[in-house]
DODRENVO-105304 format. One record per residue (C-alpha): residue number from 1; chain; x, y, z. Coordinates in nm, 3 decimals, decimal comma, m for minus. Layout:
N
  marti  drenmar        x        y        z
    NUM        A        X        Y        Z
...
This chain:
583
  marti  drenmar        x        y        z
      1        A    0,000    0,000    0,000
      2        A    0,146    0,318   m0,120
      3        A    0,146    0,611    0,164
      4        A   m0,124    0,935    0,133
      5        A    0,206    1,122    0,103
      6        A    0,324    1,000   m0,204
      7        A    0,196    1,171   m0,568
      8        A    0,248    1,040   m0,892
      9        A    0,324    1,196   m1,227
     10        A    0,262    0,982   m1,568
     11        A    0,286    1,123   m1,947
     12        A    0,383    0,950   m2,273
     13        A    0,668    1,094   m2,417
     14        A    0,726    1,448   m2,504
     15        A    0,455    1,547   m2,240
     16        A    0,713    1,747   m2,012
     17        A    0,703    1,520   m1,712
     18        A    1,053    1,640   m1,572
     19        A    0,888    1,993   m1,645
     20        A    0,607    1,911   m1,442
     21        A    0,813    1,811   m1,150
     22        A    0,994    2,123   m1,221
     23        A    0,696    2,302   m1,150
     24        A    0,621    2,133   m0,793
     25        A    1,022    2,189   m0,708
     26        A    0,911    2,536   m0,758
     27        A    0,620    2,544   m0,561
     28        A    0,812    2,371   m0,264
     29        A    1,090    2,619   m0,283
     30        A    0,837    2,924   m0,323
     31        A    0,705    2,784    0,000
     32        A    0,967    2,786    0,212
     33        A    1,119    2,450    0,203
     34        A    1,536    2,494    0,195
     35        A    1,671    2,291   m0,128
     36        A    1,957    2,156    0,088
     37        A    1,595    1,976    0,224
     38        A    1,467    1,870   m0,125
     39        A    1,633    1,554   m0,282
     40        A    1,578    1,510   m0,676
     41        A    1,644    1,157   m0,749
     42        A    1,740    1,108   m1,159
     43        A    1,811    0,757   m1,344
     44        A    2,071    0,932   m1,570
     45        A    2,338    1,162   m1,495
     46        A    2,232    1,376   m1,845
     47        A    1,848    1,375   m1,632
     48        A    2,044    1,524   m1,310
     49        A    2,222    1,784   m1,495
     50        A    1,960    1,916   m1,692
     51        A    1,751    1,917   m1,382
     52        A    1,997    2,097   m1,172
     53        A    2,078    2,387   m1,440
     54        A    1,704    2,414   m1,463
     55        A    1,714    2,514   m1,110
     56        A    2,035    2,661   m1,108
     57        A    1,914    2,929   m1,357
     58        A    1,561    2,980   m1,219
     59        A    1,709    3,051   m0,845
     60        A    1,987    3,169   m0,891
     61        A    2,170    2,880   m0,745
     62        A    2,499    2,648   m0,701
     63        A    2,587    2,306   m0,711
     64        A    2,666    2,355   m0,324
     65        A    2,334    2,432   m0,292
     66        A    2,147    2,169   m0,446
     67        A    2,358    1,847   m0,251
     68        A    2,072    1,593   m0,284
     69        A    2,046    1,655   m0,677
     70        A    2,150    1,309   m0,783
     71        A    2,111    0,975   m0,953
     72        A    2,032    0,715   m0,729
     73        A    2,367    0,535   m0,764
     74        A    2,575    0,896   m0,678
     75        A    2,284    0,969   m0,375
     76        A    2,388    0,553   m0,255
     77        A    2,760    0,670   m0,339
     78        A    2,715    0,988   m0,062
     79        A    2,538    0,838    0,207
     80        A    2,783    0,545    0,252
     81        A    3,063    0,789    0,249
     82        A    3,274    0,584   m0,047
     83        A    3,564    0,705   m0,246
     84        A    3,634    0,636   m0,617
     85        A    3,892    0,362   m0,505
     86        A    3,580    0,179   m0,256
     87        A    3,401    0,118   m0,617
     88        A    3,492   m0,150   m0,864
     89        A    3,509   m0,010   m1,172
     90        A    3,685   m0,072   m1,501
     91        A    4,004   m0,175   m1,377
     92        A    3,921   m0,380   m1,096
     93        A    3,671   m0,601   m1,311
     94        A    3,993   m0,607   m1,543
     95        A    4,194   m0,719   m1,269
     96        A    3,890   m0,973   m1,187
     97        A    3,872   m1,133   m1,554
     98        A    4,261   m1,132   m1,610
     99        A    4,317   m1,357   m1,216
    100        A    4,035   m1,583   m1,354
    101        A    4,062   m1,578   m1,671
    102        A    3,699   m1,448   m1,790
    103        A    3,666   m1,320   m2,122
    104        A    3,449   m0,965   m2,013
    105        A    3,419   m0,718   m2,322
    106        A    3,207   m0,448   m2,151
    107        A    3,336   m0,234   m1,854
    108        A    2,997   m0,159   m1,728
    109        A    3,078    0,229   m1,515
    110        A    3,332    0,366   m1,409
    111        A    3,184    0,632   m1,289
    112        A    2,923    0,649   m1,017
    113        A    2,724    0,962   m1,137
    114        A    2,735    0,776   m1,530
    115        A    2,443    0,650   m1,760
    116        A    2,391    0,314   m1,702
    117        A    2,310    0,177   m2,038
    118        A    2,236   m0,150   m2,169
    119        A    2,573   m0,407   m2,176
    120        A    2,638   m0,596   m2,514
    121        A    2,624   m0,952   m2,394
    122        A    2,918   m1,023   m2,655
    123        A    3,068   m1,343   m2,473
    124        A    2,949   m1,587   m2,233
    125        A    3,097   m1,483   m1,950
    126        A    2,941   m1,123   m2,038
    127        A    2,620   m1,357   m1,987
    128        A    2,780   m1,462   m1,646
    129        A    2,817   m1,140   m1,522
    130        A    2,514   m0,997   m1,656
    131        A    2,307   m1,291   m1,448
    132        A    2,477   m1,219   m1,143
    133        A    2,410   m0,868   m1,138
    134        A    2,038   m0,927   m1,271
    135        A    1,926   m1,167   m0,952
    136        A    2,091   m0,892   m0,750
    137        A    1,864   m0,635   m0,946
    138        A    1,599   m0,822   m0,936
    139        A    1,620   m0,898   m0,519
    140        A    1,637   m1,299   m0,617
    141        A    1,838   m1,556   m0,530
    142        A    2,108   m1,716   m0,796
    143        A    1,926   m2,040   m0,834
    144        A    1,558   m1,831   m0,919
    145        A    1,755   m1,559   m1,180
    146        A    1,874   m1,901   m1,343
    147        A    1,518   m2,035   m1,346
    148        A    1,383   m1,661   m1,508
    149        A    1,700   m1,586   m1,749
    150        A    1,616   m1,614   m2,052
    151        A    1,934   m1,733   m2,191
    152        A    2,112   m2,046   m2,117
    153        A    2,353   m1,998   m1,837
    154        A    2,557   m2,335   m1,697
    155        A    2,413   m2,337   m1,351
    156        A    2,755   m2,426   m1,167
    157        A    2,952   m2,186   m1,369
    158        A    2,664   m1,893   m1,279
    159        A    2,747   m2,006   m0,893
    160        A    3,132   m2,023   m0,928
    161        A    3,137   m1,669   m1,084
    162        A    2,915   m1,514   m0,819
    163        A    3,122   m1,676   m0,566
    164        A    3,457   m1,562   m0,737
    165        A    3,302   m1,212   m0,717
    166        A    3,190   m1,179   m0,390
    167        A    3,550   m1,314   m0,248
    168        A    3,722   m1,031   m0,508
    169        A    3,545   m0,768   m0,376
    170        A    3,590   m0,869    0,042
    171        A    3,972   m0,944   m0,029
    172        A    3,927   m0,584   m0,207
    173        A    3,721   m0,393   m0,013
    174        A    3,535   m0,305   m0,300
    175        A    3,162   m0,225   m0,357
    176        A    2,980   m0,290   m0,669
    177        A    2,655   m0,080   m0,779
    178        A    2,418   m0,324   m0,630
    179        A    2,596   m0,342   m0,335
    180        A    2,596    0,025   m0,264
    181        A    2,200    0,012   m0,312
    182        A    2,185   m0,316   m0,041
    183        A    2,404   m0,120    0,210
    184        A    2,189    0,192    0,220
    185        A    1,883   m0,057    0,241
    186        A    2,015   m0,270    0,517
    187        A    2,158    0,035    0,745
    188        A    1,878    0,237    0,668
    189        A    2,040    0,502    0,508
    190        A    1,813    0,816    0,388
    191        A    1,874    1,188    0,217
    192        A    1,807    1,439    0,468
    193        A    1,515    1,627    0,412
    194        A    1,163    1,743    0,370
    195        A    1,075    1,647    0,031
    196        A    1,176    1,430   m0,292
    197        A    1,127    1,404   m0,597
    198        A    1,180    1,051   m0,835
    199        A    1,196    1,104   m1,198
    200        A    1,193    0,850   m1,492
    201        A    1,089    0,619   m1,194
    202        A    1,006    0,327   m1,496
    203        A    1,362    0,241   m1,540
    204        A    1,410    0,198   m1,160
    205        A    1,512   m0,203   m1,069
    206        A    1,319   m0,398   m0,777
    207        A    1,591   m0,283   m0,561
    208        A    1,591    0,044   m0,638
    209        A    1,237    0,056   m0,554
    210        A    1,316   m0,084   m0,257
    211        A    1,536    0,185   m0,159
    212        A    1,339    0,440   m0,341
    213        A    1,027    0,268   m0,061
    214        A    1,239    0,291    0,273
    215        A    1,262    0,642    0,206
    216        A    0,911    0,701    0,200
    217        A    0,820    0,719    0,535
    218        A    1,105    0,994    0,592
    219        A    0,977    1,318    0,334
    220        A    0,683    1,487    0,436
    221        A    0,585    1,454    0,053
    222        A    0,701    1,207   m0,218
    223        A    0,674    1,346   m0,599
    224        A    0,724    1,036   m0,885
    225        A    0,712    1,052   m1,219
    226        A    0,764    0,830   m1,507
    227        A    0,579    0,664   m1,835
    228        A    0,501    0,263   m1,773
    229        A    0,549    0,241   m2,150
    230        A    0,890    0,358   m2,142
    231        A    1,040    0,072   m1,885
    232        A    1,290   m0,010   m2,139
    233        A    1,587   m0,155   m1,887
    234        A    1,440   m0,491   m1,821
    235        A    1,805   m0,633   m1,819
    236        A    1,817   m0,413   m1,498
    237        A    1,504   m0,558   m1,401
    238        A    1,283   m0,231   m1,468
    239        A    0,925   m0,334   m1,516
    240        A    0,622   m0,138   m1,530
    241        A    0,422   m0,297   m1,262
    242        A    0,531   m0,121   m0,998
    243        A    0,413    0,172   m1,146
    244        A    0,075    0,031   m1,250
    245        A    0,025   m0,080   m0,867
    246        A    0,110    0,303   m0,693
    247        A   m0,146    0,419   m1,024
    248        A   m0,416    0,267   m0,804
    249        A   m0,318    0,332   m0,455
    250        A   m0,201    0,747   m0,492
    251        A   m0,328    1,040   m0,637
    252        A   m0,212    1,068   m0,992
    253        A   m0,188    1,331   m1,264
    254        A   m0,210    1,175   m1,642
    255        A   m0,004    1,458   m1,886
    256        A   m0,182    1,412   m2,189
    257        A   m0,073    1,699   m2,450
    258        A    0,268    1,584   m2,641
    259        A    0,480    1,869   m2,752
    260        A    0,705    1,652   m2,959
    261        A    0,513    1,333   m3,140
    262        A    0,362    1,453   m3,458
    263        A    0,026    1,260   m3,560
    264        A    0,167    0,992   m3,782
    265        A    0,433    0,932   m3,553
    266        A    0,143    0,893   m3,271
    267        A   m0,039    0,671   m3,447
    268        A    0,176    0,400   m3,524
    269        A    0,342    0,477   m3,146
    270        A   m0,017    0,434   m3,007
    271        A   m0,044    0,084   m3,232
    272        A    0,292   m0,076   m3,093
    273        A    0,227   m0,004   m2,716
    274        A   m0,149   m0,046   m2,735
    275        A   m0,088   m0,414   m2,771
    276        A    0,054   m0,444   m2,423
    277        A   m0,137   m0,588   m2,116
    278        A    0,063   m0,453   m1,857
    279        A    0,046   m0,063   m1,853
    280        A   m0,196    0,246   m1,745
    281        A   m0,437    0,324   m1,988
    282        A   m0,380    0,675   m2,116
    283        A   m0,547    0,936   m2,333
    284        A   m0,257    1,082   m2,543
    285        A   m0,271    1,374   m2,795
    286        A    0,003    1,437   m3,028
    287        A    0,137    1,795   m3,202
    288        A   m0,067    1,949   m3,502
    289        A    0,155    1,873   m3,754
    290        A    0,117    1,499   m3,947
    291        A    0,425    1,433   m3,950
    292        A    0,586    1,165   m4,167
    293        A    0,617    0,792   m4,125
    294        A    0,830    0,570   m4,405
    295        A    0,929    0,215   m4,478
    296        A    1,254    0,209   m4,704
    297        A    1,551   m0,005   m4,810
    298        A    1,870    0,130   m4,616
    299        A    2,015    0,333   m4,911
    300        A    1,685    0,533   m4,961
    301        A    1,603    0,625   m4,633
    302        A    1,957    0,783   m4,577
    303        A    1,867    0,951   m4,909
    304        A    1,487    1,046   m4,728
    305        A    1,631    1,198   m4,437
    306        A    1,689    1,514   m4,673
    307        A    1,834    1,825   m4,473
    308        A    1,699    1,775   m4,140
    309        A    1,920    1,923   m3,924
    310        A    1,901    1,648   m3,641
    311        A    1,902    1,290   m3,700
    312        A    1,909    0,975   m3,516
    313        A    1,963    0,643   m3,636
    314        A    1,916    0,401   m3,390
    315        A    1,934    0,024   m3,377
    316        A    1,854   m0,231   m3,108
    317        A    2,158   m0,348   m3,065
    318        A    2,538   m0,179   m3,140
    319        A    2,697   m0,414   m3,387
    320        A    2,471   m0,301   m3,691
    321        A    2,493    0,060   m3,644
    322        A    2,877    0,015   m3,791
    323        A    2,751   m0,043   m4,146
    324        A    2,533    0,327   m4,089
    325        A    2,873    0,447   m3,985
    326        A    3,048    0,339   m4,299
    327        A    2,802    0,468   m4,538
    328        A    2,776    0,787   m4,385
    329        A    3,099    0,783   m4,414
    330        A    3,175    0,731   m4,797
    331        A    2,842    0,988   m4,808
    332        A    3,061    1,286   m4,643
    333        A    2,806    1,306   m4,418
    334        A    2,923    1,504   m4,063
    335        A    2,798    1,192   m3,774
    336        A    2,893    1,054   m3,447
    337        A    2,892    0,696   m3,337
    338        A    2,795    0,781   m2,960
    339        A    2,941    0,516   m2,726
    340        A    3,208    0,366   m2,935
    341        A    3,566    0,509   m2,882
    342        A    3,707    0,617   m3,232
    343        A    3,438    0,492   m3,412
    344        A    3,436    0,829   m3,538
    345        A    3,667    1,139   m3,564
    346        A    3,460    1,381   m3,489
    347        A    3,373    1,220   m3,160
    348        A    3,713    1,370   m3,089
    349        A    3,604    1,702   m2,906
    350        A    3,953    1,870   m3,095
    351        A    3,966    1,736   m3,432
    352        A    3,694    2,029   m3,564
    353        A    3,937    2,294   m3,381
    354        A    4,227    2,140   m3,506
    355        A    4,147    2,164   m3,907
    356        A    4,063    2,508   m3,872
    357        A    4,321    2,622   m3,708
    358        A    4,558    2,404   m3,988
    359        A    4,307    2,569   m4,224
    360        A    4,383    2,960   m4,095
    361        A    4,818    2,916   m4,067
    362        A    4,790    2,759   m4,416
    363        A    4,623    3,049   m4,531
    364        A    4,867    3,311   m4,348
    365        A    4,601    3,357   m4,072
    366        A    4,641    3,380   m3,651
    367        A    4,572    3,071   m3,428
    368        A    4,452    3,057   m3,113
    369        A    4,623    2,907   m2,824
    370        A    4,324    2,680   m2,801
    371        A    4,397    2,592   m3,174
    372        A    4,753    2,524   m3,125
    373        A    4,695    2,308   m2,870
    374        A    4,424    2,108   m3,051
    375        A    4,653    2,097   m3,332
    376        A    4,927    1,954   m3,225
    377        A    4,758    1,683   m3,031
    378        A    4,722    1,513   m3,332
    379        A    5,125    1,526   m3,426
    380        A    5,352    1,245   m3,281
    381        A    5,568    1,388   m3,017
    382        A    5,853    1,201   m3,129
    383        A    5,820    1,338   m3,493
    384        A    6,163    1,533   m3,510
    385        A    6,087    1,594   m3,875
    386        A    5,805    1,824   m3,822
    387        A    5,799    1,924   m3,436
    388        A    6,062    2,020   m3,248
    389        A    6,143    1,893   m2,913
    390        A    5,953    2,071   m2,607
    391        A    5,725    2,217   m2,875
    392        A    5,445    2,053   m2,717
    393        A    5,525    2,145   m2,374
    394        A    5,527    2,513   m2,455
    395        A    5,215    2,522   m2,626
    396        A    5,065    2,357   m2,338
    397        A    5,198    2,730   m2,188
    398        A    5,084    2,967   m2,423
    399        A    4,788    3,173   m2,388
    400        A    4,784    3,394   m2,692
    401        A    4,728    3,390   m3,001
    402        A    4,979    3,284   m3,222
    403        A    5,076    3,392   m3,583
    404        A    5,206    3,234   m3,887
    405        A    5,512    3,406   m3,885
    406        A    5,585    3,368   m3,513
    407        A    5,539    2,983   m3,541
    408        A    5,796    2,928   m3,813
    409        A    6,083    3,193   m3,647
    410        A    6,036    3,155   m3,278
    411        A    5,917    2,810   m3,229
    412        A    6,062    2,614   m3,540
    413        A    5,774    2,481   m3,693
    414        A    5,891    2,574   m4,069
    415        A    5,894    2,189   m4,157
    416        A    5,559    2,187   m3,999
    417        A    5,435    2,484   m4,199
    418        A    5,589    2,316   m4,491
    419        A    5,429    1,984   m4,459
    420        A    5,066    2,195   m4,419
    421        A    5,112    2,399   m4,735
    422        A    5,191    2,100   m4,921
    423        A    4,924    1,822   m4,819
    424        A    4,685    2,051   m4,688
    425        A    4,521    2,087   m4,312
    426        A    4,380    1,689   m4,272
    427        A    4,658    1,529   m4,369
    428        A    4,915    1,706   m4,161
    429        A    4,754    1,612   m3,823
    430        A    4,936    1,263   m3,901
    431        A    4,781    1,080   m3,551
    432        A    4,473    1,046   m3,731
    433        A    4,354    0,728   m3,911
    434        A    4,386    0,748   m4,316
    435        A    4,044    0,644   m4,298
    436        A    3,926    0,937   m4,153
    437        A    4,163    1,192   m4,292
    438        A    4,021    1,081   m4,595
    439        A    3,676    1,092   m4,461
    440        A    3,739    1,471   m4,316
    441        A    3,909    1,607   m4,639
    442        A    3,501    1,454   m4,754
    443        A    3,373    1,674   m4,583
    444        A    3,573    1,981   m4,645
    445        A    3,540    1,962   m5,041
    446        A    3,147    1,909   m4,977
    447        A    3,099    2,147   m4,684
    448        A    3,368    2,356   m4,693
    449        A    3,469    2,357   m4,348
    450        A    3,457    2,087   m4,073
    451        A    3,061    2,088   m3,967
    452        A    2,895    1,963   m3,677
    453        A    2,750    1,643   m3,690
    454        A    2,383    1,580   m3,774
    455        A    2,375    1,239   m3,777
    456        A    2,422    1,042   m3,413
    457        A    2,405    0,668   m3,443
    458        A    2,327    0,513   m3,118
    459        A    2,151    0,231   m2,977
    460        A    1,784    0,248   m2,845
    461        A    1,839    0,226   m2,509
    462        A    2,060    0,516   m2,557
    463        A    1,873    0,759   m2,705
    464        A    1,578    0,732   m2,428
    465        A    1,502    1,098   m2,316
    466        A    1,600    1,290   m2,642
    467        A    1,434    1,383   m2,913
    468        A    1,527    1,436   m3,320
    469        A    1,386    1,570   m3,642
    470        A    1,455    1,252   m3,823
    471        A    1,446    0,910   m3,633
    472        A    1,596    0,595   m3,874
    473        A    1,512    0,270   m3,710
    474        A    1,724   m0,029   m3,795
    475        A    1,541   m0,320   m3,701
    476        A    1,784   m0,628   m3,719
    477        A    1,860   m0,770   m3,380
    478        A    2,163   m0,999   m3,249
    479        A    2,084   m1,336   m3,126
    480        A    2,127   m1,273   m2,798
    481        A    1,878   m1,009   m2,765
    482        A    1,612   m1,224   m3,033
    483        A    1,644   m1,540   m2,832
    484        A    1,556   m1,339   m2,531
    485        A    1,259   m1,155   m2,699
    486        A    1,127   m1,511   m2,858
    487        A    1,181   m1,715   m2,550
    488        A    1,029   m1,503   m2,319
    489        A    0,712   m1,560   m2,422
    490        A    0,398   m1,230   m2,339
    491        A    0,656   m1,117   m2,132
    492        A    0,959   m1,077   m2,443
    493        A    0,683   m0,923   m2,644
    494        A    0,582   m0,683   m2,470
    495        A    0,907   m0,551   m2,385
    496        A    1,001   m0,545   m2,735
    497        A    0,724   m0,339   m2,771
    498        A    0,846   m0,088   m2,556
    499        A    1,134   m0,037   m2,659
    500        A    0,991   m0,014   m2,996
    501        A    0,746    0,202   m2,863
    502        A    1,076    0,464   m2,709
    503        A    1,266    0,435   m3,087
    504        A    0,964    0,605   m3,288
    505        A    0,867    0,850   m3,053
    506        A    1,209    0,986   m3,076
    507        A    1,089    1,164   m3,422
    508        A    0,981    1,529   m3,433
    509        A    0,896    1,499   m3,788
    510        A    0,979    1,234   m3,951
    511        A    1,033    0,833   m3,876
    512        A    1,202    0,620   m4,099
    513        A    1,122    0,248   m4,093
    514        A    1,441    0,058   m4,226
    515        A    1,333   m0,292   m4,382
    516        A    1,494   m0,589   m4,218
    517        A    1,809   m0,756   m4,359
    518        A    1,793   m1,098   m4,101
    519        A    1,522   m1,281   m4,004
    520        A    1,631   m1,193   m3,667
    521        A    1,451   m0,837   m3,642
    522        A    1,245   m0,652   m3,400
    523        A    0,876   m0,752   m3,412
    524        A    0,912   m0,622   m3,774
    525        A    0,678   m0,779   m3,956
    526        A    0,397   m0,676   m3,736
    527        A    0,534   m0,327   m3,719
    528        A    0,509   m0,236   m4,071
    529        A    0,188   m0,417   m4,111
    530        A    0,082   m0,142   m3,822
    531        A    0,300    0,092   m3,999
    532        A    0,102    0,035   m4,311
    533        A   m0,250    0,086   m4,179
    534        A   m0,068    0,405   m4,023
    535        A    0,027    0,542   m4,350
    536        A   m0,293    0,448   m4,558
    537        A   m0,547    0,634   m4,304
    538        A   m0,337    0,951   m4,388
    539        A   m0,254    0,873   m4,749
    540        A   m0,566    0,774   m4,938
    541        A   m0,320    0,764   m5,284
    542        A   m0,177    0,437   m5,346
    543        A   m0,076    0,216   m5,624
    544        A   m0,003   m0,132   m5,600
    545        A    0,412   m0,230   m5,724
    546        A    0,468   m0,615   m5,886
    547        A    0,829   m0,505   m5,680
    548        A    0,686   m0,508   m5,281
    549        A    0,882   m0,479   m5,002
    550        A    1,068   m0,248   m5,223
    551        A    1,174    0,074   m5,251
    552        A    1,196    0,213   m5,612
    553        A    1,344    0,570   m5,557
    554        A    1,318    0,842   m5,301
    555        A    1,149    1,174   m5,364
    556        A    1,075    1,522   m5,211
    557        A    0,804    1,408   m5,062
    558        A    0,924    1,051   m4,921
    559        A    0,840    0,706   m5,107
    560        A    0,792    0,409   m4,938
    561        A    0,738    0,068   m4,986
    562        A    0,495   m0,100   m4,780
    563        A    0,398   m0,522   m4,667
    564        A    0,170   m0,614   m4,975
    565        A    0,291   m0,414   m5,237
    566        A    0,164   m0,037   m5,153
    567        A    0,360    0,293   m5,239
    568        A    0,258    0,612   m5,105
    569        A    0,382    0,921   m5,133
    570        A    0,352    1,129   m4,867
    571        A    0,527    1,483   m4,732
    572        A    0,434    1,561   m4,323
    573        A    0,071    1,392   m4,428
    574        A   m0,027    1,581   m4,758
    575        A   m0,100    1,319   m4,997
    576        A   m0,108    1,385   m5,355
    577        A   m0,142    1,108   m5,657
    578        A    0,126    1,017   m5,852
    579        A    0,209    0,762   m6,140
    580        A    0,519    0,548   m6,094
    581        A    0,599    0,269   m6,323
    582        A    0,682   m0,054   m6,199
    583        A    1,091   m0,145   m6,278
């Protein structure tokens, strides 16, 4: 039974639920109630810091004075009164796999205020790991995770690991990210204060509710707010029941109006997540606009996505967002692989900086320090031929701007200089892969400068609280994930269809349905059967193709092939007729 004091918050996505709780922050502070008394519990650490410079800016505030902003990881992190060494991080669970010789390809965080995103279960013992962790999660024992994983795990290697594990981190001293949550449950641990506030409270585990539960009884008032439809972290052990239950035991305010989700996009949203057992009804009204919802081939939807100026492409799972990267790529289009290391150069915060500050000393022009700095960072050190020794070093020193001239007679860089004015400002910064010196000097003969990137490829899981112009949805899955979602039965499907259900309603204009290139795909087939009825109620113009499943050619307007043969054409839901001839 959930206490009177407790008040929930539920909207669909793009309904301003964060906003909302904004509001009641505001109302608490306006009467009376100190914020070093108010704790503001996020999921993410991107939630917490946009909630914090939200109230930051609106009062006039410091990070000193907000101590109880936090995720619920950082909040456990506080109360127990760890350090970074108490935590086992990256390099411990290196240290772990290397004495036992476990083959562990993810790193999980590092950092206790980080995203916790979902882990590629790459190798076995990623499987091990990710089991162990899950029962924990999940407030089970070993032997009853086993019985509910959905994967085949050896039940005496499962028990070895965990046991392996928990003897690391006692001879250690270390605390894992479950363990800090069972420590502030079993001492009782609680924020001091008068009120709190939970947000994205769908993605929270069965022990995080737990924790999130104990502190209940200690805040005069408890705000919540989350979507049911969005519990997307299931390998956490998020579920939407526990918000369902407090639905019917508190008082609860529905957000209804979306100020992102155009019609189209709504629709078909509204079809996926409709089809689930286990939610809150909810009455749910999109923007004005249509909107625009296609099914193409991969090579005409990157053509569709036109110049939208942000677009996501996101995929279920990691591995096939590499073959986006590539032809974005030979494209010259400006894109980011977010998660992924060097997957693309300009990840690299400098490499922007550095080829136009190459681009202004090649042209006679001033650099600033910042330049220099960003510049050189991308020439070996131990290059004698074009840097000097110590060059480095004093740049590291220098705070003004530096000209052309200066930087070929006081600091020796004439074979430097040389080298630019010969193979031009990409090629000089010699650290970087040919690939992508090849794939920057793209995009300088197309855009004429080093742009930002437009295009951010990242899985679903990762893109859950943002929004873009253009959504592209890859549906192929890896076998891991479609054995899960096949052998778990009602439950598999329906968290598919959430997570399906977060990917489209990404899209402030337009979503982009890429056709499948496995048989192992999201629940595809019934999605652009739903994605068909979607586009025909706004698109009364069709023709039937002897090519289905195909797309012939993009246009202005978007063409798509649809299940059965259809094409429409369609631009933000104004249909108009149009002949096209079979190939």
């Amino acid at each position: 039974m959930t206490p009177s004091n407790v008040r929930l918050v539920l909207g669909p996505p793009g309904t301003g639920k964060t906003t909302r709780l904004v509001q009641l922050l505001h109302d608490e502070i306006d009467a009376g109630v100190p914020t070093e008394a108010i704790a503001f519990v996020t999921f993410t650490r991107a939630a917490r810091q946009e909630v914090r410079e939200r109230v930051e800016r609106c009062f006039r505030l410091s990070p000193d004075d907000l101590p109880w902003f936090r995720t619920i990881h950082s909040a456990a992190y506080r109360l127990l009164g760890l350090r970074p060494g108490d935590v086992l991080a990256a390099e411990a669970w290196a240290q772990f796999a290397g004495r036992f010789g476990y083959r562990l390809t993810t790193d999980q965080c590092s950092d206790v205020e980080a995203d916790i995103l979902a882990p590629p279960l790459v190798t076995a013992d990623d499987a091990l790991r990710a089991l162990v962790q899950w029962s924990r999660n999940r407030r089970v024992s070993l032997d009853d995770a086993l019985r509910q994983w959905r994967l085949h795990v050896p039940r005496s290697q499962a028990h070895v690991f965990a046991e392996r594990l928990a003897a690391f981190r006692a001879e250690h001293a270390l605390v894992d990210f479950p363990g800090m949550l069972e420590r502030v449950l079993d001492e009782g641990h609680t924020p001091g204060g008068l009120v709190a506030f939970i947000d994205e409270a769908q993605d929270l585990s069965p022990l995080q509710i737990a924790v999130v539960e104990s502190w209940f009884g200690a805040y005069a008032r408890t705000y919540i707010a989350g979507d049911d439809d969005q519990a997307i972290y299931g390998f956490q052990g998020a579920e939407p029941k526990w918000l369902v239950s407090i639905s019917q035991d508190c008082p609860t305010e529905i957000l209804h109006r979306s100020f992102r989700i155009p019609s189209q996009v709504h629709r078909l949203a509204q079809e996926v997540v409709q089809q689930n057992r286990v939610r809150v009804p909810k009455r749910y009204e999109p923007r004005a606009e249509e909107g625009t919802v296609l099914v193409l081939g991969a090579d005409a939807a990157l053509s569709a996505v036109g110049d939208a100026e942000s677009v996501f492409v996101l995929a279920r799972n990691r591995v096939y967002l590499h073959a986006w990267a590539s032809r974005l790529r030979d494209a010259g289009e400006p894109f980011v692989l977010e998660g992924a290391a060097g997957a693309s150069s300009l990840g690299h915060p400098d490499v922007a900086l550095a080829i136009t500050s190459a681009s202004h000393l090649r042209s006679g022009g001033v650099v600033s320090a910042e330049g220099l700095r960003a510049m050189l960072r991308f020439v070996p050190s131990r290059d004698s031929t074009l840097l000097p020794y110590g060059v480095k070093v004093r740049a590291e020193r220098q705070r003004a701007p530096v000209a052309r001239s200066e930087l070929k007679a006081a600091w020796g860089l004439t074979r430097f200089l040389a080298r630019l004015d010969e193979t031009g400002p990409v090629h000089v910064l010699s650290r970087l892969r040919m690939k992508d010196r090849t794939y920057l000097e793209r995009l300088l003969s197309r855009h004429g400068k080093v742009p930002a990137p437009r295009f951010r490829l990242m899985t679903i899981h990762a893109s859950k609280g943002r929004e873009a112009d253009v959504v592209v949805l890859v549906p192929n899955m890896a076998r891991t994930t479609h054995d899960e979602y096949v052998g778990g039965g009602r439950a598999g499907e329906e968290g598919e269809n959430r997570v399906a259900y977060v990917a489209v309603t990404r899209a402030r204009q337009r979503l982009i349905l890429v056709e499948p290139t496995t048989r192992r795909a999201f629940p595809y087939q019934r999605f652009l059967l739903r994605a068909e009825r979607v586009v025909a109620a706004g698109c009364p113009h069709f023709q039937r193709s002897s090519a289905p499943n195909r797309c012939l050619h993009a246009l202005d307007g978007g063409l798509c092939a649809l299940p059965g043969g259809f094409l429409c054409i369609a631009r933000f839901g104004e249909a108009r007729p149009s002949r096209i001839d079979p190939p």
